[in-house]
NUGU-221535 format. One line per field, with one value per residue (C-alpha): residue in three letters; y, z, x. Coordinates in steps of 0.001 Angstrom, whole numbers, padded with zeros to 6 digits. Each point is the difference from the previous one (the first is absolute). Layout:
! NUGU-221535
fike = ALA  ...
Y = Y  ...
Z = Z  ...
X = X  ...
This chain:
! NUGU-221535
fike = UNK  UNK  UNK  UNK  UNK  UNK  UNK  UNK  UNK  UNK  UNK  UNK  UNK  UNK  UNK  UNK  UNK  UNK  UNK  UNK  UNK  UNK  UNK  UNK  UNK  UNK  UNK  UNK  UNK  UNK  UNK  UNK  UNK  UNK  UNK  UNK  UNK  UNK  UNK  UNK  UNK  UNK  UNK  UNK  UNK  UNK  UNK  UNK  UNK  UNK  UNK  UNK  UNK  UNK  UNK  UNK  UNK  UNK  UNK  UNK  UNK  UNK  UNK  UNK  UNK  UNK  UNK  UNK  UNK  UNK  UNK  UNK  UNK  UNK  UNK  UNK  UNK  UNK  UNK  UNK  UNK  UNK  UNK  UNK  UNK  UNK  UNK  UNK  UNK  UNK  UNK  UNK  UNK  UNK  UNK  UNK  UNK  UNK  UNK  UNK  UNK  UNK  UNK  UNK  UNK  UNK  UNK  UNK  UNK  UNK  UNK  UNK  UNK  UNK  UNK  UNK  UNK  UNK  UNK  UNK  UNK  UNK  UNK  UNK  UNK  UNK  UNK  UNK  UNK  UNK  UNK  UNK  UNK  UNK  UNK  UNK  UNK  UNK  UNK  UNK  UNK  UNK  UNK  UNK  UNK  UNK  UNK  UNK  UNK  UNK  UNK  UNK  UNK  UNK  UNK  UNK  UNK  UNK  UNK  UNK  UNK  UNK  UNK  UNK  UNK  UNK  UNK  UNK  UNK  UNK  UNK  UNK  UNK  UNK  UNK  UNK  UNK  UNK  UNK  UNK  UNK  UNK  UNK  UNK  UNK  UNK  UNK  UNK  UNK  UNK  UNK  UNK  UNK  UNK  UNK  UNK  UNK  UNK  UNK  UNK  UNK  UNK  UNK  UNK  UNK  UNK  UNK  UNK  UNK  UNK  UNK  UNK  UNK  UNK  UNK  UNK  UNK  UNK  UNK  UNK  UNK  UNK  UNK  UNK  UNK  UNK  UNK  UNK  UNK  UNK  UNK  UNK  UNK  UNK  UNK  UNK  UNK  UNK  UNK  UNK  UNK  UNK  UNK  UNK  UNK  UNK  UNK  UNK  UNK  UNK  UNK  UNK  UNK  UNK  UNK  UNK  UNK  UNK  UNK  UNK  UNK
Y = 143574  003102  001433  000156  000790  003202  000781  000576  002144  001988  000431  000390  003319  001396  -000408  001714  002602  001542  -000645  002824  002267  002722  000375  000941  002169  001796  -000099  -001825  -001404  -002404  -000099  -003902  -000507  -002796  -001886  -002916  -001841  -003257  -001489  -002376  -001955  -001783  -002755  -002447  -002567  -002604  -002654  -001550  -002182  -004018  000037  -001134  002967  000427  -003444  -000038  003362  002447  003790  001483  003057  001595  002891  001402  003217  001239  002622  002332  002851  002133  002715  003252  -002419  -001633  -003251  -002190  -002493  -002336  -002994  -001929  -002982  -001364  -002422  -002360  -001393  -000996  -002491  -002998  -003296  -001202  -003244  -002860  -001077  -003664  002177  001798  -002121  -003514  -003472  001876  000785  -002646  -001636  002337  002855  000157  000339  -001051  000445  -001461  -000822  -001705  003403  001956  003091  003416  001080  002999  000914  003092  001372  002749  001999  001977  001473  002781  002147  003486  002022  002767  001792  003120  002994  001984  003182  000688  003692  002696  -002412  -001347  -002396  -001823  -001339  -003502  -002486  -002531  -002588  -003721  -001993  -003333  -002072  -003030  -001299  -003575  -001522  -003045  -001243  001302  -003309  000625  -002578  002024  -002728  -001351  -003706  -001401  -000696  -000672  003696  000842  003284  -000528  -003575  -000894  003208  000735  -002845  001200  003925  -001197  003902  001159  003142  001776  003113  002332  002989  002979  002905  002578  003115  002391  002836  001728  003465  002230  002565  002567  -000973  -002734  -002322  -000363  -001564  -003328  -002269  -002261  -002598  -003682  -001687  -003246  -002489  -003049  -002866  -003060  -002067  -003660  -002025  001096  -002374  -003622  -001953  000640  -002750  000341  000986  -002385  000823  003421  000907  -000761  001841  002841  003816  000736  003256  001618  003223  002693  003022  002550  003593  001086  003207  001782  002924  002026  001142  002318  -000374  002608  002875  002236  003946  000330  003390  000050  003359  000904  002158  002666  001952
Z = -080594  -001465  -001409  003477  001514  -002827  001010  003370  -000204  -002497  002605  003250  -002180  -000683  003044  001637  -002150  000031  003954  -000085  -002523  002582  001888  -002439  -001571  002802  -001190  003398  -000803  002517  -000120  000523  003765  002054  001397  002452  -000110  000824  -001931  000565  -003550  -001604  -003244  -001332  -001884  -002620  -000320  -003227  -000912  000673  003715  003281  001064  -003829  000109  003763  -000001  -001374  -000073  003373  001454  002018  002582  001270  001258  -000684  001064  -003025  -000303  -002880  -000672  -001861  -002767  -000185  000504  002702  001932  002303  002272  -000400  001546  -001737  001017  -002483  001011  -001815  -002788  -000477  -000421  -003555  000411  000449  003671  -000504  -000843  003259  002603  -001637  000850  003148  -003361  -001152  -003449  000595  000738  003722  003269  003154  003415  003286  000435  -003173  -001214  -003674  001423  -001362  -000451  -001991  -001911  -001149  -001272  002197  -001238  001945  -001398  000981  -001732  -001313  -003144  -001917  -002347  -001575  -000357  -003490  000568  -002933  001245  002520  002823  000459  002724  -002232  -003158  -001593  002348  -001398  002375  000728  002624  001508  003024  001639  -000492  002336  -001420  001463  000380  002940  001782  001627  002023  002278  001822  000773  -000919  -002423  002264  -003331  -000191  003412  000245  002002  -001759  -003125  -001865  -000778  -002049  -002190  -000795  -002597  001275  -002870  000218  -002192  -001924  -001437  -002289  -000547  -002356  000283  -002538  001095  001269  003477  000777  002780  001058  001452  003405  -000200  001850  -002597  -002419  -001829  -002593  -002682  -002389  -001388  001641  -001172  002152  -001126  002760  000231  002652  001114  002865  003393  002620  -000319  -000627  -001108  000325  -003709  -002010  002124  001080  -001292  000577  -003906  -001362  -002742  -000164  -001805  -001124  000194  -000670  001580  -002071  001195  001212  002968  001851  002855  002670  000727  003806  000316  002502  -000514  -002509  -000321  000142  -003689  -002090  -001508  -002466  -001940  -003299  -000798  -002795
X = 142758  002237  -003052  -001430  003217  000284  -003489  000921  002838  -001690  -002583  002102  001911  -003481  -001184  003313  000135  -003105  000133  002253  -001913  -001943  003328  002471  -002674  000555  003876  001244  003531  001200  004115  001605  001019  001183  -002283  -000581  -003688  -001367  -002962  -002919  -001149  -002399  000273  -001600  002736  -000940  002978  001472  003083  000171  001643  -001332  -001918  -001467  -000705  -001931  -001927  -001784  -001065  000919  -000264  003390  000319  003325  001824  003773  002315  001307  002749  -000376  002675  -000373  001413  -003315  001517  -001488  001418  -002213  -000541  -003446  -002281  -002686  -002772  -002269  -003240  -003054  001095  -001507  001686  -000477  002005  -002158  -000884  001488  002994  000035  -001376  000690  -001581  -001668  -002512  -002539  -000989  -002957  002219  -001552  002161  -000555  000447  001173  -004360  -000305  -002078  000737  002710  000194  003496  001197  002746  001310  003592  001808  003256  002390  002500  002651  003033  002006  -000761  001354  -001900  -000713  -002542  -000325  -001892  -002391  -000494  000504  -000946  003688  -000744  -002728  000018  000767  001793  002228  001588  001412  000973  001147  -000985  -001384  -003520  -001742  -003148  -002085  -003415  -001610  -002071  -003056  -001751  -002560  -001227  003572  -001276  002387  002625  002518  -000085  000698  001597  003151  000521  -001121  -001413  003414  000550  -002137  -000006  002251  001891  002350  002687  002369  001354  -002454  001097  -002792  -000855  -002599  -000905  -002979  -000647  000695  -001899  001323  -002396  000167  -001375  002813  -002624  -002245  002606  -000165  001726  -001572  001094  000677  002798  001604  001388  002614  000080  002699  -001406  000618  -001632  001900  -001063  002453  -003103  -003242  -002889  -000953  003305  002147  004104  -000040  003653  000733  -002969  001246  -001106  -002837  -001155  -003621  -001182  -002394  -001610  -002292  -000949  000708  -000784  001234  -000574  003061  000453  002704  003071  002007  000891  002505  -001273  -001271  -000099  -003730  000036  -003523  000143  -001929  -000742
């Protein structure tokens, strides 16, 4: 895992840096401003530890958007959302859905017929940050991007019965009971790279981000796990790259000077 991890940064600096080659050949300097930007991204998470949501899914893939503030400073402050979708449930289906599960490891429905029902892990999470961006050259509004935060992140098994005919998981009654939903604090770090160009629309951000989870179950009762109120934290983990397009908001009038021999 840290060999990959090494490989990627390695990779993401490369990549940056000679993404800015035929530009500053031309000896553009772009000075540090303020800036305001929103972002769209992209990541695909693998999660670790031995808590509920390490324990009940797998890979997923996330999506989100953010406000940030960046001063001349080059320190950035922001608000972000984040949505997970994609994982697959690795806990057993006995495990999930109970006795409603056959020696066979068949279900059934309301007809006495085999039922198709699918389950899959979804995420949400939401929070502030603070971080930092080390320019590496005369570009001062790119360059390494260093930064942490804290917030709140919601994970449960997402039901699906498409033919509605298991009426134990009834949407507005039962399903519930068994989306075994967990909640808690989630801390974050991030390190990669964030390239301003020019043309401040075709800017983007790239690098691993770590995520540490506490989570308990956060319904009163859940049909598998029982009284829940009693249930301790447990901590999971999330690793992976994530990418992002920046869409700027606002920036303050910027002085742009070009050398010349």
């Amino acid at each position: 895992m840290k060999k990959y991890i090494l490989l990627i940064i390695t990779n993401i600096l490369f990549f940056s840096l000679h993404s800015q080659t035929s530009i500053r050949d031309q000896d553009y300097v772009d000075t540090a401003t303020t800036m305001v930007w929103t972002h769209a991204n992209f990541s695909y998470q693998i999660p670790f530890g031995d808590g509920y949501l390490a324990r009940t899914f797998g890979n997923n893939f996330n999506v989100g958007t953010g406000i940030i503030v960046k001063p001349r400073s080059n320190w950035t402050i922001e608000g972000y959302f984040n949505y997970m979708f994609g994982s697959d449930v690795i806990l057993p289906d006995t495990l999930v859905l109970g006795s409603m599960i056959n020696h066979n490891g068949d279900l059934f429905d309301e007809n006495g017929l085999k039922a198709t029902i699918y389950l899959e892990g979804r995420y949400w999470s939401f929070g502030v940050g603070i971080g930092k961006i080390i320019p590496i050259n005369k570009w001062k509004n790119s360059g390494i991007w260093i930064k942490g935060g804290v917030g709140y992140l919601g994970h449960k098994i997402f039901i699906t019965d498409p033919d509605n005919s298991v009426p134990q998981l009834d949407r507005e009654t039962y399903r519930k009971g068994y989306d075994q939903r967990s909640s808690g604090v989630m801390l974050s770090q991030f390190i990669g790279y964030v390239y301003m160009h020019k043309k401040r629309v075709k800017s983007f951000y790239i690098g691993i981000e770590l995520n540490e989870i506490w989570s308990k179950a956060d319904r009163n009762y859940s049909f598998m796990l029982g009284n829940t109120q009693n249930l301790p934290f447990q901590f999971s983990g999330l690793v992976g790259v994530k990418a992002g397009w920046i869409i700027p908001l606002y920036e303050k009038q910027r002085v742009v000077k070009f050398y010349t021999n």
